[in-house]
C-alpha positions as CSV (number, residue, x, y, z in Angstrom):
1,X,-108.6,-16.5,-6.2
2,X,-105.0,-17.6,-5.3
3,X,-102.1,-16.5,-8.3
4,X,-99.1,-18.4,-8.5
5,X,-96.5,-15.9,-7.4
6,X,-92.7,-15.7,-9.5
7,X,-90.5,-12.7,-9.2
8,X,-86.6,-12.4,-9.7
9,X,-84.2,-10.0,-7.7
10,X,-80.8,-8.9,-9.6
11,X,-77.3,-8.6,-7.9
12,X,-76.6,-5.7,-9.5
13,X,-73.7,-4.9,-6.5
14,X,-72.7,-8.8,-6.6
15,X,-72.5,-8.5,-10.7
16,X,-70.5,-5.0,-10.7
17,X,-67.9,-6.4,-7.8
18,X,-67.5,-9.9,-9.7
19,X,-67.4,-8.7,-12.8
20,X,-64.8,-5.7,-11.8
21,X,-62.5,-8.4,-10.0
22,X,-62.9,-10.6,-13.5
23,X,-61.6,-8.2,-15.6
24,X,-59.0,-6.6,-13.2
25,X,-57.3,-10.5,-13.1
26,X,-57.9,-11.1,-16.3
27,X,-57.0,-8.0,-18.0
28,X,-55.0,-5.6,-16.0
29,X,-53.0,-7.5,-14.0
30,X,-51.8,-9.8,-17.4
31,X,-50.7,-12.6,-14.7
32,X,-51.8,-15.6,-16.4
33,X,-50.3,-17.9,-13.5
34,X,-52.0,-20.8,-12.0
35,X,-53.2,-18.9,-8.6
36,X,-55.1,-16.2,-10.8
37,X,-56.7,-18.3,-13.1
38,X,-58.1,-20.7,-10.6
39,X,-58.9,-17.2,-8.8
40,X,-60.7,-16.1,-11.7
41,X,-62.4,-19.0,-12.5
42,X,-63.7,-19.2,-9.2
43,X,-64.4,-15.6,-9.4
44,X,-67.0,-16.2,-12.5
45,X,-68.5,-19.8,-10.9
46,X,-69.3,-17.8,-7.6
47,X,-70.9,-14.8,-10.1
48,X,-73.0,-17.6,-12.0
49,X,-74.2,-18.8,-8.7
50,X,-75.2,-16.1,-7.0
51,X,-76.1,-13.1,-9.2
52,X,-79.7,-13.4,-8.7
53,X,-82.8,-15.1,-6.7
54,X,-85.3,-16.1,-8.0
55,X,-89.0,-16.7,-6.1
56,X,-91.3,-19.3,-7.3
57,X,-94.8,-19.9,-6.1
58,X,-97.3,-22.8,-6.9
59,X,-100.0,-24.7,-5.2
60,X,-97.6,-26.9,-3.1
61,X,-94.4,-24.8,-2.7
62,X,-92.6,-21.9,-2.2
63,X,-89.6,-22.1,-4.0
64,X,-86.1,-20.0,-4.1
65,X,-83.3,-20.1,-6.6
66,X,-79.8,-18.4,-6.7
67,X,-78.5,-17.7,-10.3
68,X,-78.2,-20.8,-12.9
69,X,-80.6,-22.8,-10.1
70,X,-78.0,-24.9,-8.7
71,X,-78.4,-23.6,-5.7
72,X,-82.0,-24.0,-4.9
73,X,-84.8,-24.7,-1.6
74,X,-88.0,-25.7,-1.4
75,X,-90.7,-24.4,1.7
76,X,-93.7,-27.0,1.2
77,X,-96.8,-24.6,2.1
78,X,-97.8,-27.3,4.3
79,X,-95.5,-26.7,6.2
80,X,-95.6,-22.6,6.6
81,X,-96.8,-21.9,10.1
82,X,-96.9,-17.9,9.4
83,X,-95.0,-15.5,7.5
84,X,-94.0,-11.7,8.4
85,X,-91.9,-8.7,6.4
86,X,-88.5,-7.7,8.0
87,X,-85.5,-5.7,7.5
88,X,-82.4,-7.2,8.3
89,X,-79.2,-5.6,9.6
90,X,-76.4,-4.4,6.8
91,X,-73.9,-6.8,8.5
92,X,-76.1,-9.7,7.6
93,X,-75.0,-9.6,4.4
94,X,-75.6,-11.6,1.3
95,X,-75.6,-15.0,0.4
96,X,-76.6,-18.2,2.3
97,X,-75.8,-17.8,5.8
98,X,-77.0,-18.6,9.7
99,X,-78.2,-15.3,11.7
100,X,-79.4,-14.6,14.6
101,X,-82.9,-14.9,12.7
102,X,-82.5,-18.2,11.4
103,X,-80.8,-18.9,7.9
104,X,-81.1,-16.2,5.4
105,X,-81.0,-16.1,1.3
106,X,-80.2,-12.7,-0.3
107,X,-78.9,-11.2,-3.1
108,X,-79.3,-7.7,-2.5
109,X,-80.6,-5.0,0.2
110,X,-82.2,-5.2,3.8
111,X,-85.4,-6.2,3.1
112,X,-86.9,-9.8,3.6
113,X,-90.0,-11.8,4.5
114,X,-89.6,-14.1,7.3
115,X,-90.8,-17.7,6.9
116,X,-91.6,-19.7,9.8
117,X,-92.1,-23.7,9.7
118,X,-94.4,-25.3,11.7
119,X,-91.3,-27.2,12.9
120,X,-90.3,-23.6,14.5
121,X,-87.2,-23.0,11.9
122,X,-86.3,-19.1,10.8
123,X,-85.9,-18.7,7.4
124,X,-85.6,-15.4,5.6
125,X,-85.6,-14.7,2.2
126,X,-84.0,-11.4,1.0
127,X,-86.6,-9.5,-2.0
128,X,-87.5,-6.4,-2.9
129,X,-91.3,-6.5,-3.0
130,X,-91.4,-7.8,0.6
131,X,-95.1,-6.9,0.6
132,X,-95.8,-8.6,-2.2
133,X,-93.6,-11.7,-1.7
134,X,-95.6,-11.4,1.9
135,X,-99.0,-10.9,1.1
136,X,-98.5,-14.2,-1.6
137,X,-97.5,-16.3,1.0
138,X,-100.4,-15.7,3.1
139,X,-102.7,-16.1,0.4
140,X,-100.8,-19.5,-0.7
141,X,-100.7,-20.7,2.6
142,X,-104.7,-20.0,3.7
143,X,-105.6,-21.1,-0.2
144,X,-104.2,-24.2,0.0
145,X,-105.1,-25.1,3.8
């Protein structure tokens, strides 16, 4: 019997660094100028954006969301040709971002589960339950076929 599949990965790093460069502008340096508010403001906009992702599974999609959810993508299982677990390379980073691999969602760590449409696109979506974020896809994606 298929499950529908959520789970949520924290920035932790991403929170520390944002939060550290907050304070620092706002309470150390004591420059209230222009440049360092707008700095700072876009400081905590970037931190409510990206601090975690969140993975959504139902009977149609899989879905991924970065913080507050305005940031958001939608894999119809439809359209899923296969799925596999991978590990991505430290320079890869975090974020939203093209690689070498096809575009890539993370918050966090090297670990990821490559999604591949049956249009050929990469995607890779960062977690830290790849196996189960892996083994729900392929359940999803034979459930529903």
């Amino acid at each position: 019997m298929y499950n529908k599949y959520r789970h949520t990965q924290t920035g932790w790093l991403i929170i520390y660094i944002f939060a550290a460069l907050i304070f620092i502008s706002l309470f150390l340096l004591k420059n209230l100028s222009p440049d360092m508010l707008l700095f700072t403001f876009i400081m905590a906009v970037t931190l409510s954006l990206f601090y975690n992702l969140t993975v959504t599974m139902d009977e149609e999609c899989l879905k991924i969301r970065f913080g507050i959810g305005l940031i958001r993508k939608r894999f119809p299982l439809k359209d899923i040709a296969s799925c596999r677990r991978v590990r991505n390379s430290w320079y890869y980073g975090w974020g939203i971002h093209l690689t070498p691999h096809g575009w890539l969602y993370n918050v966090s760590g090297f670990d990821a589960v490559e999604v591949v449409t049956k249009a050929g696109k990469k995607y890779r979506i960062g977690t830290d339950v790849p196996a189960e974020l892996e083994h729900a896809v392929h359940c999803a994606t034979h459930y529903f076929r």
